[in-house]
C-alpha positions in Angstrom: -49.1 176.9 5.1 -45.8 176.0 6.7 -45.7 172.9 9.0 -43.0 172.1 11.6 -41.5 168.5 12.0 -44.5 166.4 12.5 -46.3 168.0 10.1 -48.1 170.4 12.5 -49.2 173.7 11.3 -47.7 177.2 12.2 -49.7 179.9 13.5 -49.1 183.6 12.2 -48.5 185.5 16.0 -49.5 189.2 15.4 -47.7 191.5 17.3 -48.9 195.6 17.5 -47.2 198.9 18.9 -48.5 199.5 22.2 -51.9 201.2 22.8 -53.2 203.1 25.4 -56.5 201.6 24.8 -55.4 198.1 26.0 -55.5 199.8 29.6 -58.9 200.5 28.9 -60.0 197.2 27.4 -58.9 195.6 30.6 -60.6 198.2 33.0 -63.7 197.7 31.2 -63.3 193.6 31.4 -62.4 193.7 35.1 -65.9 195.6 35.7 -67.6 192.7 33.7 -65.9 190.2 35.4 -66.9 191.7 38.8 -69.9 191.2 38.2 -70.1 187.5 37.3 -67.9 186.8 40.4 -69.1 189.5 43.4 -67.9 188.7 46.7 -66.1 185.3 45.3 -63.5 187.6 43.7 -60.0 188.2 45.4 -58.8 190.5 42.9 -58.1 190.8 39.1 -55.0 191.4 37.3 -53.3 192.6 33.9 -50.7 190.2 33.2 -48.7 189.6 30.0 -47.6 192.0 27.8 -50.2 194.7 26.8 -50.0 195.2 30.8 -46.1 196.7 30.2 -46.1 200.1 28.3 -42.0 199.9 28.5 -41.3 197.0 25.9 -43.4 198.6 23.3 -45.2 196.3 21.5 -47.6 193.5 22.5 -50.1 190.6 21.1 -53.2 192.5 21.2 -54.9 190.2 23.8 -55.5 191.6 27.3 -54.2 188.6 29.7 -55.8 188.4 32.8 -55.4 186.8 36.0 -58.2 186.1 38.7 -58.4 185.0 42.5 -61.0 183.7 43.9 -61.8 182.6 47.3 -62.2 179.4 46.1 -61.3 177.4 42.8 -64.8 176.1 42.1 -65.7 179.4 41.5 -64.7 179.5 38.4 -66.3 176.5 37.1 -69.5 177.8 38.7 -69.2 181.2 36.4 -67.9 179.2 33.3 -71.2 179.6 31.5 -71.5 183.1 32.7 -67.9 184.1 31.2 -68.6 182.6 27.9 -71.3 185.1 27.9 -69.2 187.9 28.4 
């Protein structure tokens, strides 16, 4: 495996065409994660860049942003979302 200066690996980045279905993956996950935070939630959104059709390609992880009412929220759900 290749190491930088320091002797610290490299990791491989995968990058993919763009897909519809990324639109989908993070409709389905917004529902999920409506669920775990109810009336706590703000709103959801699809950041990075399988949220951008126009550049074409994308790492295939659906990047998400969430607001909450309040920051503890999250750390109140954290058990919850690693369940998801």
């Amino acid at each position: 495996m290749a190491s930088i200066k320091g002797g610290l690996p490299l990791r491989k980045t995968r990058i993919d065409p763009w897909k519809d279905e990324w639109e989908e993956s993070y409709r389905n996950e917004k529902e999920k994660l409506k669920e775990v935070f109810k009336e706590e939630l703000v709103d959801i959104f699809h950041i990075g860049s399988t949220s951008i059709p126009a550049i074409g390609f994308a790492k295939p992880i659906i990047d998400m942003l969430l607001a909450c009412l309040h920051a503890k929220t999250l750390h109140r759900n954290d058990f919850r979302l690693w369940l998801l």
